[in-house]
N, C-alpha and C positions, 0 to 999 in steps of 0.2 A: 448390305446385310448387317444386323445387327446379333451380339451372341448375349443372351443372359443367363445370369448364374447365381448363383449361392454363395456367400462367401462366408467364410464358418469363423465365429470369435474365437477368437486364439483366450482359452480360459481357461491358462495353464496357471493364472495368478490364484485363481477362484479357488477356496477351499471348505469343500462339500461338509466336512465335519466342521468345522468351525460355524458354517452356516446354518445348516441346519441340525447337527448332532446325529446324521448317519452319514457311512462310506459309502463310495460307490465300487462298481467292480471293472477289471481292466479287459480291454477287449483285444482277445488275440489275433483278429485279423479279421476274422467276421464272426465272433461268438458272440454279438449283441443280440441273437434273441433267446441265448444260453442267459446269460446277463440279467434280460428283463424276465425270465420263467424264474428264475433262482432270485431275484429281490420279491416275484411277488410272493412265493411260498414264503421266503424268511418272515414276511410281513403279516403272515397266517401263524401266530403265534402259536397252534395248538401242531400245526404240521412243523416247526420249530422244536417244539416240546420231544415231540416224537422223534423227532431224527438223534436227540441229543441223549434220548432214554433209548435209541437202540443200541445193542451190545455190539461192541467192535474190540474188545478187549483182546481175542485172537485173530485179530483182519490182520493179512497183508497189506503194508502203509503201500504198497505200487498197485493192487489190483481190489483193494478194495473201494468201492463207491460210499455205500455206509459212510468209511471212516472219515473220506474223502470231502462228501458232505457237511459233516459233519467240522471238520477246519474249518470250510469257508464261511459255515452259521457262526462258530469261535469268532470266527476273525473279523466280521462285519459286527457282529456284537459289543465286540470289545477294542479295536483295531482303532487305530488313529489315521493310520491314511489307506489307500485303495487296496484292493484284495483282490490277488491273484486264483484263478480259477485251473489255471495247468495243470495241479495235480489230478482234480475233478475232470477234466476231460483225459488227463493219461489212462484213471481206471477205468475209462468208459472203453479203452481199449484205441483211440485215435491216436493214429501220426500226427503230426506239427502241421501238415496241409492238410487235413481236417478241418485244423481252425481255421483255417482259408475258404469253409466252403460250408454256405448256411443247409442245416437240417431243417427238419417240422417241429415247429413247437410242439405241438398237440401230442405228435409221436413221440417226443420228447419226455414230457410232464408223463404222457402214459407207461411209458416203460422205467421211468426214476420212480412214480408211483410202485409200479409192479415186482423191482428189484427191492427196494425196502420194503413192502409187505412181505415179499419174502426171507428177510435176514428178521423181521420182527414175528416170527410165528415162535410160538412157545416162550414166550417170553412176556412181562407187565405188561406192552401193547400193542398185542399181538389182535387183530381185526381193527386197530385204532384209524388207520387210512381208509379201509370201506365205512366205518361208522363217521368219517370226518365230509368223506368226499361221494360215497356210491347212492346212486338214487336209485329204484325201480319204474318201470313201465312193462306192461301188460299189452303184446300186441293180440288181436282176438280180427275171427270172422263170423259174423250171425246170418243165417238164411233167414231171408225175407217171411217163407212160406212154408217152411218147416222148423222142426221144432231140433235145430242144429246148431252147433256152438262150437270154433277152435280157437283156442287160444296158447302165447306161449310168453312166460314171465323171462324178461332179463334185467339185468341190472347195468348201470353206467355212472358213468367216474367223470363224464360229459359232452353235452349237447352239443351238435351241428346244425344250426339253423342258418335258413337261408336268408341272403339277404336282396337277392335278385325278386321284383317283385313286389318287394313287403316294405311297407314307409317306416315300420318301426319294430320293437321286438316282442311286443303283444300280437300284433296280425301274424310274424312270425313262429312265436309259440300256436298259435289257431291256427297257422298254414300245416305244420308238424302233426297235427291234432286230428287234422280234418278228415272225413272221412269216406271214403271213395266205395260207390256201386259198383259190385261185378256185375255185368246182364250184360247180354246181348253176347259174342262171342268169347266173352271174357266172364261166362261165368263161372263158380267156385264149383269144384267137383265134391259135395259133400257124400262122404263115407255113408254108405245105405241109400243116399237120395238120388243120385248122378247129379245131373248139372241141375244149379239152383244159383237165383237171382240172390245176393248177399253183400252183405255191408261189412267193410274191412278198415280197421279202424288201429290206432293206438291210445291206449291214456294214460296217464301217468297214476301209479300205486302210492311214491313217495320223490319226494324232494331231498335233498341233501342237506347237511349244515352250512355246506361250499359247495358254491353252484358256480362249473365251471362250464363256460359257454364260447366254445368256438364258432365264430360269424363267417359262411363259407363266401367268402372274397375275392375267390379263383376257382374259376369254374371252368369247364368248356366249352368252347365255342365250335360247333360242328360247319358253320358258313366261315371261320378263321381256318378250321381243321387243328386247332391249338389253345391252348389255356389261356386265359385271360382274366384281367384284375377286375371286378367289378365296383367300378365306383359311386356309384348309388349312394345318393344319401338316405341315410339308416339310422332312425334314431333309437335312442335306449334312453331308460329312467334311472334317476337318483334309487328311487325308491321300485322295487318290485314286486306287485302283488298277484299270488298263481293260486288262489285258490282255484278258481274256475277252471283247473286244470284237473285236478287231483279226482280222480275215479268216483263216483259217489260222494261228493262233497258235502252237499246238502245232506243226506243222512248220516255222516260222520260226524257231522258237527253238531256239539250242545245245543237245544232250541233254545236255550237261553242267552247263548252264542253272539253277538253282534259283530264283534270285531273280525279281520279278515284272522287268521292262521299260519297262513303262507306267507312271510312281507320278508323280502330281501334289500337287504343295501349295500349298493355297490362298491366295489372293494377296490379292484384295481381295474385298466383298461389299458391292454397289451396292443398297441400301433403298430402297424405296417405301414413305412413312408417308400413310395417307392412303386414300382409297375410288377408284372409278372415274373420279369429276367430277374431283377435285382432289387434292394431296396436297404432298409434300415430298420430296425426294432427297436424301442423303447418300451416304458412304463410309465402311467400315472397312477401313482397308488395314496391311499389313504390310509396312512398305519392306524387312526387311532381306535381305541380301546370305546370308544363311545361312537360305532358308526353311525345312530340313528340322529345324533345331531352335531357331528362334527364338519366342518366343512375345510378341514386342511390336507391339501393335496399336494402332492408333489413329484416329479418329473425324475426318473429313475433312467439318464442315457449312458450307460457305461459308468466311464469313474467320475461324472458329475451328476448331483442334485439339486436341483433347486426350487423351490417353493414355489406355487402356480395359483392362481386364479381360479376355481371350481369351472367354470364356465369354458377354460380353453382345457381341461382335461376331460372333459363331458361333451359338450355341445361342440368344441373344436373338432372332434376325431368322430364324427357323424358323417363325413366324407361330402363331395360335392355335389353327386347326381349325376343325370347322365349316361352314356353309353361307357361299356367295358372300354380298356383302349389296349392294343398292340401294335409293337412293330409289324412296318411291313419288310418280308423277306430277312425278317428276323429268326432267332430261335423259339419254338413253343414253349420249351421246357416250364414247369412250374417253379418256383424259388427256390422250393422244398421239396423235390420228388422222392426223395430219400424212402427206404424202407427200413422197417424197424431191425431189421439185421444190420443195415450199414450205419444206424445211430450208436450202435455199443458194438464194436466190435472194429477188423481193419478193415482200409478204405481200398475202394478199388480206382480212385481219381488219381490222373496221373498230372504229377507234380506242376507239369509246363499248363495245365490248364488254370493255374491259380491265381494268374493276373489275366484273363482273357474277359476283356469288358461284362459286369452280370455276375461273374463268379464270386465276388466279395463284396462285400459294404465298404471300400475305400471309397466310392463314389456317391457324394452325396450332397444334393445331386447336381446330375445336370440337367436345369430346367428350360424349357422355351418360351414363349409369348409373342403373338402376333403384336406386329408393331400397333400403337393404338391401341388395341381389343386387349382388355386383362382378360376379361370374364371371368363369370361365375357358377356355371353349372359346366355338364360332363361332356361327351364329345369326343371324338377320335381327331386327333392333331395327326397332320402330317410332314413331312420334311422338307416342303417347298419353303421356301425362299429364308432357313435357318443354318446357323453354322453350331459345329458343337464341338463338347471338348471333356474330356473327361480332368477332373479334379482328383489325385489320390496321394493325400499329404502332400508332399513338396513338387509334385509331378504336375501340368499339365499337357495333355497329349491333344492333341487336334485328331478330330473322327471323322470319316467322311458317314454321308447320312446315312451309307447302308449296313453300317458296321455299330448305329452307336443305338442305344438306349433309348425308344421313344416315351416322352414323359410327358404330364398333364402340362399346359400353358401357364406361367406365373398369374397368381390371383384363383385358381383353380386347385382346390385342395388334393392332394395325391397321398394325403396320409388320412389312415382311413382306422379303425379299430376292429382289429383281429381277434382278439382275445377278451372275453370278459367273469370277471370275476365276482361273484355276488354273495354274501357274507348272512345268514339266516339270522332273523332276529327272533325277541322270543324263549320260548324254553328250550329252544338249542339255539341262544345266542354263546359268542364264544369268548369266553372270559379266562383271565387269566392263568396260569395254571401254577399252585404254591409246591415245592419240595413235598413229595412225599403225595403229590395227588392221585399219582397214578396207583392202581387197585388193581392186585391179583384176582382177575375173572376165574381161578381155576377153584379157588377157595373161598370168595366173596359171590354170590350169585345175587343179592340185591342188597338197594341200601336204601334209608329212609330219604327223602329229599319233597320239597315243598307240602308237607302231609300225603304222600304217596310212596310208592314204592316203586324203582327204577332198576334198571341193570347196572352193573357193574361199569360196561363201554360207553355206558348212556348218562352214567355219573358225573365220566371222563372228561365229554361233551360239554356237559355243565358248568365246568368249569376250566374250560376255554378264552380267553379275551384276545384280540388285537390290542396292540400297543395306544399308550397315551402320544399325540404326534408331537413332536419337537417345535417348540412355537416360542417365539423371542416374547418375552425377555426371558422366560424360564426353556432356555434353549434344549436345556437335556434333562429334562424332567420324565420324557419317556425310559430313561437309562436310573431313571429311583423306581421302576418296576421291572426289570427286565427279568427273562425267561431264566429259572434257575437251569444252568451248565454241571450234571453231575461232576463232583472231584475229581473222582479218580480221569475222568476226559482230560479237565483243566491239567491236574499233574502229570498227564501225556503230555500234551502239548506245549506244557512249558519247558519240559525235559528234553521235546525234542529241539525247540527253536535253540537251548543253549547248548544242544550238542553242535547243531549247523553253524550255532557261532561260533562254538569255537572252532573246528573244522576249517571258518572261514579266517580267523586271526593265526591259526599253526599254516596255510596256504601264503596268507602275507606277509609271515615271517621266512617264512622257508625262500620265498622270490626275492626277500631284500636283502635274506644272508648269502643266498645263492651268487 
């Protein structure tokens, strides 16, 4: 029997600022895909802006998130080496084995969205997160044969599209879209009519400025009786065009009109390496301020960055195809089954489950391959004739095969993209934002902009950018624009670091007088 594995460069020498002129963040046990949600917002300049212009002047520094936040944007901003996240998950209300135990992105980003909407009401930008990030759609049902119509409008902050299926994320925006017959015993009971043959549909009203799109990657398997990672290759574009989506298109738009309306360019792409049980989080993001023709991208794993190839942060994390894969006589459980009460608030896991093989990212990973056979597409591997061995820092343990992690075969991709983030161009492209931009909605109702007249939150919008990316030899040329930090923050934060200092030098005097 042979065992193979991963062996991870030791690149403790490597130093992320010096190389590329951003930090990265430190992972406390399995908070890497805390880590990759929180680099790609920092890298949304406009969602930056905002956390930095909400009031936290009377937050509690222990349970305020706000404030909390709002350090770690300070300290990656400005910070020379890696930046710590513990305060940020103390106010989220988490014990220390918390960080031992991965949540849901998605749940994540939605409820950090939902808690600063709420401390930003009544305040300069106050609706600035639904005007950055909330789209609409219009779900509707029309009889065929009467003159019947139900509809009902909601709004979202972002998309679940499938990836089971669908070769790429055009078929699955049209798979979302599509629109499904009631008839036969499944018909629609319309009010006055009784039962009538009808068309039941969704479309989209509007797009967002950030177009956040969750690719559902785990799904269930009712012939497993359990969750599983589907690994499908799935592709997505540089470039995204949705007109064809939007309600009435063709009527909305100018007949003089040629160009598309809808065009998005992609921002970051949130990875999942790893199976059902367990895995790993990263980021590839593309800070700069020029997404429609910039092609610098770079690799966000914890507290290293480093600069990438467009084509392995894109066409890399397209996944390999294939069938879903699970253990057998494994755990179902999904990576994340977390509910949004056990994300902000305390944990009910109890402490001895926090090294039991799947409960953290220390493994990573452990991989197999058929002796001879790399391959290259999907497939269910199984435990015949492999040995395994879990890797976690300076540990390794030997597994027997009913207890370990079953993983894709070496040459067979198992990192797949989870998360994508797509950046609107256009007249809600998002650019910069100067001191002083943000505009009292309660007293300003419109202002003049491109010979037109706009809102106030729509102003906001306008001037919006992503960051210039850090590119040698002008390494930190993105840091000669960076997001103005109101004062009074900055003279918190520097107030409190020399209180802790000193704190920490009256502790070292006191030990060596002692």
């Amino acid at each position: 029997m042979r065992t193979f594995c991963f062996i991870l460069q030791d690149l403790h020498s490597y130093d992320s600022k010096e190389e590329t002129g951003m930090v990265g963040l430190k992972n406390q046990g399995a908070t890497c895909y805390l880590n990759s949600l929180l680099q790609t917002l920092f890298h949304l300049r406009a969602f930056r802006q905002m956390v930095y212009e909400t009031s936290t002047a009377q937050e509690d520094t222990n349970n305020s998130v706000s404030l909390a936040l709002q350090r770690v944007f300070h300290r990656l901003q400005s910070q020379q080496k890696v930046v710590s996240t513990k305060e940020l998950t103390r106010s989220f209300g988490w014990s220390a084995i918390d960080s031992f135990m991965q949540h849901d992105v998605q749940e994540l980003y939605r409820i950090l969205c939902d808690r600063l909407e709420e401390k930003m009401k009544h305040t300069r930008v106050d609706s600035a997160i639904p005007k950055l990030f909330e789209g609409k759609v219009r779900s509707f049902v029309q009889c065929v044969n009467v003159d019947f119509q139900s509809f009902r409008d909601e709004s979202f902050y972002d998309l679940q599209l499938d990836v089971k299926g669908c070769k790429d994320l055009m078929q699955s925006f049209r798979k979302y879209v599509e629109v499904e017959m009631l008839d036969g015993d499944n018909q629609y009971d319309a009010e006055g009519h009784g039962k009538q043959d009808a068309k039941k549909g969704i479309e989209f009203a509007s797009f967002p400025p950030v177009l956040n799109i969750q690719l559902k990657r785990f799904e269930y398997d009712a012939m497993r009786d359990g969750m599983v990672k589907v690994h499908d290759r799935f592709e997505f574009p540089k470039v995204l065009i949705l007109d064809e989506f939007i309600a009435h298109s063709s009527a909305t738009k100018d007949t003089n009109e040629k160009s598309p309306r809808y065009v998005y360019h992609l921002h970051s792409v949130l990875v999942h390496s790893g199976d059902v049980h367990g895995g790993h989080y990263y980021v590839f993001i593309r800070p700069g301020k020029h997404t429609s023709s910039s092609t610098s991208w770079f690799k966000f794993d914890d507290d290293q960055i480093t600069r990438v190839d467009e084509r392995i942060a894109i066409e890399g994390n397209f996944g390999s195809g294939g069938t879903p894969v699970t253990p057998q006589g494994g755990s179902t459980e999904s990576p994340s089954p977390l509910h949004s009460s056990s994300i902000f608030g305390p944990s009910d896991i109890n402490a001895e489950n926090a090294n039991e093989p799947g409960g953290m990212d220390g493994l990573e990973f452990t991989s197999v391959a058929a002796p001879g056979e790399p391959g290259t597409g999907g497939g269910s591997a199984t435990d015949e004739g492999y040995e395994y061995s879990q890797y976690n820092d300076t540990s390794s343990i030997p597994l027997r095969p009913s207890s370990s992690t079953q993983m894709l075969p070496i040459g067979r991709s198992f990192s797949s993209a989870y998360m994508l983030v797509y950046v609107r161009n256009g007249e809600n492209d998002i650019s910069a934002i100067q001191e002083g931009a943000f505009v009292d909605t309660e007293s300003i109702t419109t202002t003049p902009c491109a010979s037109k007249k706009i809102s106030a939150a729509d102003h906001l919008l306008n001037s919006i950018k992503t960051e210039v990316p850090p590119i040698k030899p002008e390494i930190r040329t993105w840091e000669s624009d960076p997001v103005s930090i109101p004062t009074e923050l900055v003279t918190r934060f520097h107030e409190e670091e020399e209180a802790v200092s000193r704190r920490k030098k009256a502790q070292q005097t006191e030990h060596v007088t002692g």
